[in-house]
MARBA-3410 file (N, C-alpha, C, O; in Angstrom, 1 decimal):
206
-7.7,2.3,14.2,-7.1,1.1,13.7,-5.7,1.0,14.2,-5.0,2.0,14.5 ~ -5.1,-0.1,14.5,-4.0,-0.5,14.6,-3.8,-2.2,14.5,-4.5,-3.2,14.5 ~ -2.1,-1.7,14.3,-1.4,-3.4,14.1,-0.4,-3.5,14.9,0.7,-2.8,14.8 ~ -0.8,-4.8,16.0,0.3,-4.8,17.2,1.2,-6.4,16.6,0.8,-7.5,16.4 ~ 2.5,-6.0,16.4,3.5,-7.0,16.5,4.2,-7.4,17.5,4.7,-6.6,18.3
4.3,-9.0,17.6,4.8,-9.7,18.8,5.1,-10.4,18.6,4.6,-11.4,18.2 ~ 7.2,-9.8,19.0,8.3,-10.9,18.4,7.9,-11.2,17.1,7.9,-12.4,16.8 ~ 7.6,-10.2,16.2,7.4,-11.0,14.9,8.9,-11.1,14.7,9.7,-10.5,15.4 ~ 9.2,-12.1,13.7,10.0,-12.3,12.8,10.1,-13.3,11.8,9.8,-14.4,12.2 ~ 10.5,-13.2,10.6,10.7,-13.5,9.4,12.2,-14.1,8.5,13.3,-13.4,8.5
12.1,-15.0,7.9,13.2,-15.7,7.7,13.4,-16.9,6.3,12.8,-18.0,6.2 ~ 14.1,-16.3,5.6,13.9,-17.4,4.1,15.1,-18.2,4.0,16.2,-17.8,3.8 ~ 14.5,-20.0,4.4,15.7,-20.9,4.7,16.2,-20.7,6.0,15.5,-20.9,6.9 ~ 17.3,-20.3,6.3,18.5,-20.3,7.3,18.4,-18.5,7.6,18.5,-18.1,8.8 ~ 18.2,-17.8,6.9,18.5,-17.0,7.1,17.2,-15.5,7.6,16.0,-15.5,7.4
18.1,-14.7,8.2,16.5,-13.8,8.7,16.3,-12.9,8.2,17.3,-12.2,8.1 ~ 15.5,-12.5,7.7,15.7,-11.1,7.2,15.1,-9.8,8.1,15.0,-8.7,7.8 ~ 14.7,-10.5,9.4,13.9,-9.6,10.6,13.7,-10.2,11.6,13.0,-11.3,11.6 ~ 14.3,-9.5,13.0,13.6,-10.9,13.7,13.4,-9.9,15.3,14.0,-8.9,15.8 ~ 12.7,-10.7,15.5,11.8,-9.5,17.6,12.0,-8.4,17.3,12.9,-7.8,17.8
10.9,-7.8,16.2,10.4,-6.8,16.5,8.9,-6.9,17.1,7.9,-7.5,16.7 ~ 9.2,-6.2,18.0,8.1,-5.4,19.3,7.3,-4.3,18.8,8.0,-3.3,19.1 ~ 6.1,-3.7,18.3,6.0,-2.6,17.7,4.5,-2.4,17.4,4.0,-3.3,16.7 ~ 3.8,-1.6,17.8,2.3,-1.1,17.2,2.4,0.0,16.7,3.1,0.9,17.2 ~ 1.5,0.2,15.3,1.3,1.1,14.2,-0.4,0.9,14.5,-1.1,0.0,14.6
-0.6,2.4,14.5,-1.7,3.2,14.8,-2.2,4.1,13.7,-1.4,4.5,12.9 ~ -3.7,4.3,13.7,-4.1,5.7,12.9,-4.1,6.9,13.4,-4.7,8.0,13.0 ~ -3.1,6.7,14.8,-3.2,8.3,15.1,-1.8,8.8,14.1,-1.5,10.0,14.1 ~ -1.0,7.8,13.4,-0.1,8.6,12.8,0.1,8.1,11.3,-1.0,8.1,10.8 ~ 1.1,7.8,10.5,1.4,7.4,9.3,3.1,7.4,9.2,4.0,8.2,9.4
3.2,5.8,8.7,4.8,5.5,9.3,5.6,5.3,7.7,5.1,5.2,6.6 ~ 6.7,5.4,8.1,7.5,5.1,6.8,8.7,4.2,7.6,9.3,4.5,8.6 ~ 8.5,3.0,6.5,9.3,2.0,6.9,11.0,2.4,5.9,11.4,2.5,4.7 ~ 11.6,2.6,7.0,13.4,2.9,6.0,14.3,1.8,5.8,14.5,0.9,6.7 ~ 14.9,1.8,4.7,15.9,0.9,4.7,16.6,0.7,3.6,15.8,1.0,2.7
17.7,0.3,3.0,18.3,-0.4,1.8,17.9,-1.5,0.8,17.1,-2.3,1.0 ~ 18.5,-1.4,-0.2,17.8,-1.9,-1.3,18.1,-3.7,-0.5,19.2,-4.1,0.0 ~ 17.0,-4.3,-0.4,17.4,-6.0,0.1,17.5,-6.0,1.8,18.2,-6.8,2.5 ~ 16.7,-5.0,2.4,17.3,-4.8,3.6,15.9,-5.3,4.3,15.9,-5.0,5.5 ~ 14.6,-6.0,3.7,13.8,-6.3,4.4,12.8,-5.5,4.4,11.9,-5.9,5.1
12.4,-4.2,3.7,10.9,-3.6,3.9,9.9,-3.9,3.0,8.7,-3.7,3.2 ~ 10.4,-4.5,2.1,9.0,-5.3,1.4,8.5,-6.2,2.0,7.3,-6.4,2.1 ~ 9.5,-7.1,2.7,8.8,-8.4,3.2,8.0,-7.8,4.2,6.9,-7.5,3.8 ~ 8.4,-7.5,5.2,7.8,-6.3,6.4,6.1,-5.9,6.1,5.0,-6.2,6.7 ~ 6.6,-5.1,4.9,5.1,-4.1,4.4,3.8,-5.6,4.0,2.6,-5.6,4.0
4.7,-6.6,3.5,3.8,-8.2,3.1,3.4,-8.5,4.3,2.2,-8.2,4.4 ~ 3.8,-9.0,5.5,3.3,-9.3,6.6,2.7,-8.5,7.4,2.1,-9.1,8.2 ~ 2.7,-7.3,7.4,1.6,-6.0,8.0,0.3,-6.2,7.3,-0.8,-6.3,7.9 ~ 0.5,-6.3,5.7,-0.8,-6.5,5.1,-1.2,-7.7,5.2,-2.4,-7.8,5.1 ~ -0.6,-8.5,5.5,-1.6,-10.4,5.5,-1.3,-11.1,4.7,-1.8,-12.2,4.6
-0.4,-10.7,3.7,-0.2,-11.3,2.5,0.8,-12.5,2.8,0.9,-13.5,2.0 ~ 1.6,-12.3,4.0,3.2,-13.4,4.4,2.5,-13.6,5.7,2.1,-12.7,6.3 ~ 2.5,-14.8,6.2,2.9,-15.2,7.1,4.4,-15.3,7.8,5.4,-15.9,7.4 ~ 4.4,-14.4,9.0,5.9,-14.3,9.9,6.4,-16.0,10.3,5.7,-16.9,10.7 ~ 7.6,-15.9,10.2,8.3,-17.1,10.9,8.2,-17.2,12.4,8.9,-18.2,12.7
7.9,-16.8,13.1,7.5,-16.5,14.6,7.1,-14.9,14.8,7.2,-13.8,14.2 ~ 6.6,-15.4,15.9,5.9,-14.1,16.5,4.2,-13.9,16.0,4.0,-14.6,15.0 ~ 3.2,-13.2,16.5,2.1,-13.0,16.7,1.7,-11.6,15.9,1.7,-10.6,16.6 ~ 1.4,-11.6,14.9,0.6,-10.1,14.4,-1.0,-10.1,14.8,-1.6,-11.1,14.9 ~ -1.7,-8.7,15.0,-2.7,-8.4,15.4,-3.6,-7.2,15.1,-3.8,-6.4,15.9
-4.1,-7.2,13.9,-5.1,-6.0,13.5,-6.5,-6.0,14.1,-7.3,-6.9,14.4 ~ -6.5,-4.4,14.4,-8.1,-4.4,15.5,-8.2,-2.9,14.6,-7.4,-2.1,14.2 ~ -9.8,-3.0,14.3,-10.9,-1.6,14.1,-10.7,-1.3,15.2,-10.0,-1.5,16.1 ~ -12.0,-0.6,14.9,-12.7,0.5,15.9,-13.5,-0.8,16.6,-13.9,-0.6,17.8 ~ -13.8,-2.4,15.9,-14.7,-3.0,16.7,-14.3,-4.3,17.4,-15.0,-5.2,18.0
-12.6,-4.1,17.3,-12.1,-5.5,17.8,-11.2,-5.6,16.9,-10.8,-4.9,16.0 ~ -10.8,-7.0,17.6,-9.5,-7.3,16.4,-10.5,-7.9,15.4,-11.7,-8.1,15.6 ~ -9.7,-8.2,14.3,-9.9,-8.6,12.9,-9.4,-9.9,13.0,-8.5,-10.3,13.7 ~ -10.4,-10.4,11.8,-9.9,-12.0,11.8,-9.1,-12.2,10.5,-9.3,-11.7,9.4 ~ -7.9,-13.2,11.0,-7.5,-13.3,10.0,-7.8,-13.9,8.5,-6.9,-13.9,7.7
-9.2,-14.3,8.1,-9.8,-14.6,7.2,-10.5,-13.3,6.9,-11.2,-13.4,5.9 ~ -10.6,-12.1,7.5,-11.0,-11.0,7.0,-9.9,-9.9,6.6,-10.2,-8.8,6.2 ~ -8.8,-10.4,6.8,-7.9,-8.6,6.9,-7.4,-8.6,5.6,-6.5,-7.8,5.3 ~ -8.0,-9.5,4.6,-7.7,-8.8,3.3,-8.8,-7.7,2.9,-8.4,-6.5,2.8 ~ -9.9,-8.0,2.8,-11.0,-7.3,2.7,-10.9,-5.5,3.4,-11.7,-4.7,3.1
-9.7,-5.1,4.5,-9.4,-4.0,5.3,-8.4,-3.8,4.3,-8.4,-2.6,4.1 ~ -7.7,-4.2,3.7,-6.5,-3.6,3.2,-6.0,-3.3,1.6,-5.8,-4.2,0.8 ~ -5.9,-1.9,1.3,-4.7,-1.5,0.1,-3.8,-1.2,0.2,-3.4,-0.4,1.1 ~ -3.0,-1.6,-0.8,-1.6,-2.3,-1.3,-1.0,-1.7,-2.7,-1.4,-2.2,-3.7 ~ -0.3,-0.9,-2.7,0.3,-0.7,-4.2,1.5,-1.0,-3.8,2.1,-0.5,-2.8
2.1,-2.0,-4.9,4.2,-2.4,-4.9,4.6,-2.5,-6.2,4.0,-3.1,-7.0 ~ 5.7,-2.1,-6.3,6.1,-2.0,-7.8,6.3,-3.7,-8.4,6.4,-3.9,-9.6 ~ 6.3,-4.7,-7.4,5.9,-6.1,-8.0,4.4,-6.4,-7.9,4.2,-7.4,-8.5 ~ 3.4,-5.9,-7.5,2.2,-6.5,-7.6,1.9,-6.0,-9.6,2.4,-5.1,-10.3 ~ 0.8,-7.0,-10.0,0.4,-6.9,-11.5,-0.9,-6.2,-11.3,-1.5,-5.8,-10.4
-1.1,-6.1,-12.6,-2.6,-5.1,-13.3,-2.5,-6.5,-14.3,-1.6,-7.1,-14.9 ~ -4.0,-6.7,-14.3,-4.6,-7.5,-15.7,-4.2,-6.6,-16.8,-4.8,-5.5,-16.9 ~ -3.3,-7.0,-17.9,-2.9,-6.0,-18.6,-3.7,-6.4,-19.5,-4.1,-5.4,-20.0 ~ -4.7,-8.0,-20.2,-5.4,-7.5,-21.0,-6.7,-6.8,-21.2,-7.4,-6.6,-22.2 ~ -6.7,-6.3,-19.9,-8.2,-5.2,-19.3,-8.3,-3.9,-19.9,-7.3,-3.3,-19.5
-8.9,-3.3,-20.7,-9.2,-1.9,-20.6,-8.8,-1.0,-19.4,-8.6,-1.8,-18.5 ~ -8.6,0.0,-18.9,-8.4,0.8,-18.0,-10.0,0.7,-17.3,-10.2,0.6,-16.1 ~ -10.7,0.7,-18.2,-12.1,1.0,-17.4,-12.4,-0.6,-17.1,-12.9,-0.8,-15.9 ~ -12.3,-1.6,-17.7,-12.5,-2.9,-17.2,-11.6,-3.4,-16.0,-11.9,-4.4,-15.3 ~ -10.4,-2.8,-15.8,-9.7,-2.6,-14.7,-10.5,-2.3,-13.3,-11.0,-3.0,-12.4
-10.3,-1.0,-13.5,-11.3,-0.6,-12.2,-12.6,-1.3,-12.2,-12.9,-1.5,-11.0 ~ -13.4,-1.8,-12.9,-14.7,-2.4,-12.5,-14.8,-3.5,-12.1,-15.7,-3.9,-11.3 ~ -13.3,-4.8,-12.6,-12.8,-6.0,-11.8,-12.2,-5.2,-10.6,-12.7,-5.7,-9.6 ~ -11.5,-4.4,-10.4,-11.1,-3.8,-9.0,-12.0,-3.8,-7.9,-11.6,-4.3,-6.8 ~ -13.4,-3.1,-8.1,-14.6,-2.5,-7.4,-15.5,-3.9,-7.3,-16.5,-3.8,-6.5
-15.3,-5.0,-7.8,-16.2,-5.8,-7.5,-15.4,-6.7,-6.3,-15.7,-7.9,-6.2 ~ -14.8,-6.2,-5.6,-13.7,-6.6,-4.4,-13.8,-6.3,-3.0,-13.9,-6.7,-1.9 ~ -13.7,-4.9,-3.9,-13.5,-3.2,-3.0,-14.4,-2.6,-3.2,-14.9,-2.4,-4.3 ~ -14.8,-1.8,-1.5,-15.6,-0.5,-2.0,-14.8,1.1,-2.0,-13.8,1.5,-1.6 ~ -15.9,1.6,-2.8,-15.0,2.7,-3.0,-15.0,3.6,-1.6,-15.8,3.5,-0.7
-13.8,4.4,-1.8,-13.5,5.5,-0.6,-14.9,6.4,-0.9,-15.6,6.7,-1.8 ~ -15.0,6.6,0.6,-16.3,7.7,0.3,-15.8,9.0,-0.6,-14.7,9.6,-0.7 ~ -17.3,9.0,-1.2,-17.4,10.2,-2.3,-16.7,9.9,-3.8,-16.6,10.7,-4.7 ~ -16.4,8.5,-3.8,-15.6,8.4,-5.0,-16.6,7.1,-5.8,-17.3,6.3,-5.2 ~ -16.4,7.3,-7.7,-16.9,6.8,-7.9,-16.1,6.2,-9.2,-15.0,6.7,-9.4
-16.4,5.4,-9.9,-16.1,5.0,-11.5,-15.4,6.9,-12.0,-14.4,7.4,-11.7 ~ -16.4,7.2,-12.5,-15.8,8.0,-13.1,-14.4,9.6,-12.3,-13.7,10.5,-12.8 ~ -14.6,9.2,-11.2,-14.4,9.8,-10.2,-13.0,9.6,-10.5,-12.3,10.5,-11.0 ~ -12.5,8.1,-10.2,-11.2,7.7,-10.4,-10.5,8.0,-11.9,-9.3,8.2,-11.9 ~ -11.3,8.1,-13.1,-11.0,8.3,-14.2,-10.5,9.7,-14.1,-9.4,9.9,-14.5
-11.2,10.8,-13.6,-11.0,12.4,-13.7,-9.5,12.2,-12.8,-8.4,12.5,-13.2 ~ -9.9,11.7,-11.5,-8.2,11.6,-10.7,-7.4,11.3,-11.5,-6.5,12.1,-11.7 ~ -7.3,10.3,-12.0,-5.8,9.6,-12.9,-6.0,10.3,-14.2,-5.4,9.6,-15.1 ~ -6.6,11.6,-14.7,-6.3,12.1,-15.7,-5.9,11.5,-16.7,-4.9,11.9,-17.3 ~ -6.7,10.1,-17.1,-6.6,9.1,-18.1,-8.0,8.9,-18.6,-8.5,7.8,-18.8
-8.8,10.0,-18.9,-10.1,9.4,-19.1,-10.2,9.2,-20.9,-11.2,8.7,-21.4 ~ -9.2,9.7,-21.7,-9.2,9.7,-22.9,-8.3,8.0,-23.1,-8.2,7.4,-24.2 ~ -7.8,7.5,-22.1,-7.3,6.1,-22.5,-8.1,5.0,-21.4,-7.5,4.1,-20.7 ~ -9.6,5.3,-21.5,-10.7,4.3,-21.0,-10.5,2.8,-21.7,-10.4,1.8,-21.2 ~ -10.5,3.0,-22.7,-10.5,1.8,-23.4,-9.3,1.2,-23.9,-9.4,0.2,-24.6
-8.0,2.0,-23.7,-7.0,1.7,-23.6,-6.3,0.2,-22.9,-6.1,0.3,-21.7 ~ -6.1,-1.0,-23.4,-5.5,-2.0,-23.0,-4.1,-1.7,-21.4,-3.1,-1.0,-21.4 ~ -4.4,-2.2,-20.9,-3.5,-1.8,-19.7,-1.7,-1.6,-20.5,-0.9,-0.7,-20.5 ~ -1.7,-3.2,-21.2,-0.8,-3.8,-21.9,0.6,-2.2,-22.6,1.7,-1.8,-22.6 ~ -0.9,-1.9,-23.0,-0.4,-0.4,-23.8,-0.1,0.7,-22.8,0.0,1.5,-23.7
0.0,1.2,-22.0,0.1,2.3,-20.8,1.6,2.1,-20.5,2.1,1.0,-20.5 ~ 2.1,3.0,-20.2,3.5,3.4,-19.8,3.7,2.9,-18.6,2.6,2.5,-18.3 ~ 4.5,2.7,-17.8,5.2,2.4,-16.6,4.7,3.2,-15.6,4.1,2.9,-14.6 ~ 5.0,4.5,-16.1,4.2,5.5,-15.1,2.7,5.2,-14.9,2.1,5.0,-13.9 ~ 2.2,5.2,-16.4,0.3,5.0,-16.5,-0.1,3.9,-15.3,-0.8,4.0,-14.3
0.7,3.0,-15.8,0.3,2.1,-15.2,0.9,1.9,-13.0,0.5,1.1,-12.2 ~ 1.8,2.8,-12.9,1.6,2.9,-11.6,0.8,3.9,-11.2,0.1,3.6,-10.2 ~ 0.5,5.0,-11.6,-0.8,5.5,-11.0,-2.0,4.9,-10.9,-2.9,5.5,-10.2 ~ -2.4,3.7,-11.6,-3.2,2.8,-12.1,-3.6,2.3,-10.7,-4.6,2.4,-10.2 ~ -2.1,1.3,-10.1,-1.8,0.8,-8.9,-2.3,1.9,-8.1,-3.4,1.7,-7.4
-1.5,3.3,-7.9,-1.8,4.0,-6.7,-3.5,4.4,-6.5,-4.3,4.4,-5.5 ~ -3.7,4.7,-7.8,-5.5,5.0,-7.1,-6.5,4.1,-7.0,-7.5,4.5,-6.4 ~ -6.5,2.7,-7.7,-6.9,1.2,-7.3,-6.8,1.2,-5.3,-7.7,0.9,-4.6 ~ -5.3,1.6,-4.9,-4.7,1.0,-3.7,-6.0,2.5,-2.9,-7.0,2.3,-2.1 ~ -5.6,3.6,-3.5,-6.2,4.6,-2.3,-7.4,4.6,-2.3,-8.1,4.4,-1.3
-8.0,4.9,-3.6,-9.4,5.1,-3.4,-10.3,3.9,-3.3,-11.5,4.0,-3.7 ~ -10.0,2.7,-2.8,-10.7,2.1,-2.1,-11.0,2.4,-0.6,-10.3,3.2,0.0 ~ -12.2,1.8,-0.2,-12.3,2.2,1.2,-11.7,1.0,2.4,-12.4,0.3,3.2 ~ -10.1,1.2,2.2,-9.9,0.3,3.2,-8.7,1.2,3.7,-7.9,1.9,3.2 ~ -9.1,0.7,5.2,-8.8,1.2,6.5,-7.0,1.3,6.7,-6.2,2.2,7.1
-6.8,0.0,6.2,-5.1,-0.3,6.3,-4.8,0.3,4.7,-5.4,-0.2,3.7 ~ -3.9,1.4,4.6,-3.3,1.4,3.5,-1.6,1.3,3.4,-0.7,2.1,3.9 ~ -1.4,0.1,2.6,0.1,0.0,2.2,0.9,0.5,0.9,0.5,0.1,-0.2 ~ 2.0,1.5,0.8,2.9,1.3,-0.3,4.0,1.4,-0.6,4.3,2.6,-0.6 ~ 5.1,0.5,-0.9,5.9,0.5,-1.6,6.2,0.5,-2.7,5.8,-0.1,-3.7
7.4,1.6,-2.4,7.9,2.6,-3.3,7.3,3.3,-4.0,7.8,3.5,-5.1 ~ 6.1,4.0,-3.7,4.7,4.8,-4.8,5.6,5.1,-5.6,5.5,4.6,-6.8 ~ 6.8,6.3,-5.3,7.1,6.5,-6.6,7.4,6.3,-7.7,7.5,7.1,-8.7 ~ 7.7,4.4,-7.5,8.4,4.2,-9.1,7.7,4.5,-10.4,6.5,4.3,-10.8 ~ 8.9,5.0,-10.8,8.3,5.2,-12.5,7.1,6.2,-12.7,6.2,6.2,-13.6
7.2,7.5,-11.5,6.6,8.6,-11.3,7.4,9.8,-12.1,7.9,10.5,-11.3 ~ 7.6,10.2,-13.2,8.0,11.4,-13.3,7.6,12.5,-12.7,6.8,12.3,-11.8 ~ 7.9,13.6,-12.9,8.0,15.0,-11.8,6.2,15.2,-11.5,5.8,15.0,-10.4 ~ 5.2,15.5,-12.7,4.2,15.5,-13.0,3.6,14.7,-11.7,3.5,15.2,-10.6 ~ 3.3,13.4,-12.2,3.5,12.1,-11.2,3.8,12.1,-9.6,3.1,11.7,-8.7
4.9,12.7,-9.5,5.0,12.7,-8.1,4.3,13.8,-7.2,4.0,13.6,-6.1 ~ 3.9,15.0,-8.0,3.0,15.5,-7.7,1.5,15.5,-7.6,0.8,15.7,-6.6 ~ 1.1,15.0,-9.0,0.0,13.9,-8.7,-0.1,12.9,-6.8,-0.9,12.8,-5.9 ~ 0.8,12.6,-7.1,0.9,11.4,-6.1,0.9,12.2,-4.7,0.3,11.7,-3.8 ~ 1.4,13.4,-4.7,1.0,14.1,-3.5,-0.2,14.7,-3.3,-0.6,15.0,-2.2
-0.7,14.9,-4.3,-2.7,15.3,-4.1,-3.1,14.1,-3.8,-3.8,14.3,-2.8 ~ -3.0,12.9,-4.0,-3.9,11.8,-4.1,-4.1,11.6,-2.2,-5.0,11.2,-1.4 ~ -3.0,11.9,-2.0,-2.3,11.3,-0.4,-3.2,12.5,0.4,-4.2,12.4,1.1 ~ -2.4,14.0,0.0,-3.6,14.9,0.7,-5.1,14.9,0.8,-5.7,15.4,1.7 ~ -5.7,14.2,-0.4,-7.2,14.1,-0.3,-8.1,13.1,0.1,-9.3,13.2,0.4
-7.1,11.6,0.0,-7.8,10.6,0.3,-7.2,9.6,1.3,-6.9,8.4,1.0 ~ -6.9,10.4,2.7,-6.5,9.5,3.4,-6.6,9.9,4.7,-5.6,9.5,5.4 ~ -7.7,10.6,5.4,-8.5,10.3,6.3,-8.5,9.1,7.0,-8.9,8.0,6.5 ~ -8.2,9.2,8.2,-9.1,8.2,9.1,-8.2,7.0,8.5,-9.0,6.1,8.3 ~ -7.3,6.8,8.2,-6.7,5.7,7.9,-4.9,5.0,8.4,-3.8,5.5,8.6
-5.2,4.3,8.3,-3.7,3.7,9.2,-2.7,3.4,7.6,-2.9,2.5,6.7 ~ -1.5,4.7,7.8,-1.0,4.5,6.3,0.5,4.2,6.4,1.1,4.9,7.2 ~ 1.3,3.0,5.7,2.8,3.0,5.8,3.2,2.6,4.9,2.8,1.6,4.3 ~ 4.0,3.2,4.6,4.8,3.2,3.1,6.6,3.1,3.4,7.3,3.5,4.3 ~ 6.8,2.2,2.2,8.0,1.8,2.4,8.9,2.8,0.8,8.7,3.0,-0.3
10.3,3.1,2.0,10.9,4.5,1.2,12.1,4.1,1.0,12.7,3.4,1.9 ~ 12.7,4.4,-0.2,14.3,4.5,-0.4,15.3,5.4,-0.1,16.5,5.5,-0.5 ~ 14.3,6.4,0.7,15.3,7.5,1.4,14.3,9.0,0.4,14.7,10.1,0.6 ~ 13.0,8.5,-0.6,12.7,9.8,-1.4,11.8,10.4,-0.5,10.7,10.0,-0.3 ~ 12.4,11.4,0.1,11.3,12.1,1.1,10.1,12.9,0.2,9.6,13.8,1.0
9.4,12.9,-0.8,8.6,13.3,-1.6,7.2,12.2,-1.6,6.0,12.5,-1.7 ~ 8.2,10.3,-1.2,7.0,9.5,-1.5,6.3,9.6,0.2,5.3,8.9,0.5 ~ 7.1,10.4,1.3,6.6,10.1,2.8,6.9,11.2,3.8,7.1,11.1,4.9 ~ 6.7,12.6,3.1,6.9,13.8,4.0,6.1,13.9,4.4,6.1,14.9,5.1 ~ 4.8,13.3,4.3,3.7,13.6,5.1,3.6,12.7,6.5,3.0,12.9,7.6
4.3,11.8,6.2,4.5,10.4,7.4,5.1,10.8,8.5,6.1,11.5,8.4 ~ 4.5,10.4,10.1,5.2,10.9,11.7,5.6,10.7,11.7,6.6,11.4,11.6 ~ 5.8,8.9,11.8,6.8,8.0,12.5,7.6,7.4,11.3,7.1,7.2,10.2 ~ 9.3,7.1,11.8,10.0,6.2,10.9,10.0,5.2,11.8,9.7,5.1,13.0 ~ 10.6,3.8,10.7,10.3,2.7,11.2,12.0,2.0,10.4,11.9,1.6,9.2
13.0,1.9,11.1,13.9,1.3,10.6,14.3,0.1,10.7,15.2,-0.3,11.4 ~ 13.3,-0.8,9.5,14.0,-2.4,9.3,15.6,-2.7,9.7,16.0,-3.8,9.8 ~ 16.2,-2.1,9.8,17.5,-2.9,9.8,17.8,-2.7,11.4,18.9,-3.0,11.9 ~ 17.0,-2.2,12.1,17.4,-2.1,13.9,17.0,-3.5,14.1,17.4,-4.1,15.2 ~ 16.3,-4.2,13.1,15.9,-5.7,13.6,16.2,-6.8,13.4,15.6,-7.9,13.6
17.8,-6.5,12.7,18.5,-7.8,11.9,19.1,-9.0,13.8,19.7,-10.1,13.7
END
């Protein structure tokens, strides 16, 4: 897998928040995008996923079978960000089963699969509403991983990870991310991206 950018750049009103960047991200590695609080890697990690359209320039995702169309590259891609939502009035388990009717699962993983991972299986029926900040970002991270899509994005995994948590969050990464094109956007916590090759510094592109 890879995503070739050309001359992308991005811009709200008058102003840029990125602009000619030149650059392809590959699954021969796993990138971490760096930068300052307002310095541009969310928007960045939104237009890698499909979610934003760039203000100029040309983005380009290709499998193994060609490029991708852009009416398909949602269907290739997970996403955890400390702004995306969870249906909070879902159950945890009514959660994941609106999740899976989307997504397929990563190979070998199943319903209850995900429940043993997130070590939440005694708050199945637990309202999202009700789950802690943490709960509910591990919620986001294994929704985002254990799907079977090719492109995985996240920013900031760690918020609202306690110690526990971040360790969690480091098994999840060691076990279920094969064969996949992974970039995550960092505030400098080398915990959420020590596993990542390449850095990628938004602000070389103001």
């Amino acid at each position: 897998m890879k995503i070739v950018l050309n001359n992308i750049g991005k811009r709200f009103n008058r102003h840029w928040i990125f602009k000619n960047i030149n650059y392809e991200f590959s699954s021969d590695h796993a990138y971490v995008i760096l930068g300052a609080n307002g310095s541009g890697k969310s928007t960045l990690l939104q237009v890698l996923a499909g979610n934003s359209i760039p203000s100029e320039g040309l983005i380009s995702h290709f499998d193994k079978n060609g490029k991708i169309s852009e009416e398909k590259i949602y269907t290739q891609v997970g996403i955890s960000a400390p702004y995306s939502d969870l249906i909070e009035a879902y159950t945890l388990e009514e959660a994941i089963q609106f999740h899976f009717q989307f997504k397929e699962y990563y190979k070998g993983i199943t319903k209850e699969n995900i429940l043993d991972i997130l070590g939440l299986d005694n708050s199945r029926k637990k309202n999202i509403k009700d789950f802690s900040s943490g709960m509910k970002q591990r919620v986001k991270l294994a929704l985002a991983v254990l799907s079977n899509s090719p492109f995985l994005f996240l920013d900031e995994p760690l918020s609202n990870l306690d110690r526990n948590g971040v360790e969690w969050y480091r098994q999840l990464m060691k076990n279920h991310t094969e064969n996949r094109l992974i970039v995550v956007c960092s505030n400098q916590q080398k915990d959420e991206y020590d596993f990542c090759t390449k850095e990628f510094s938004v602000e070389d592109f103001k």
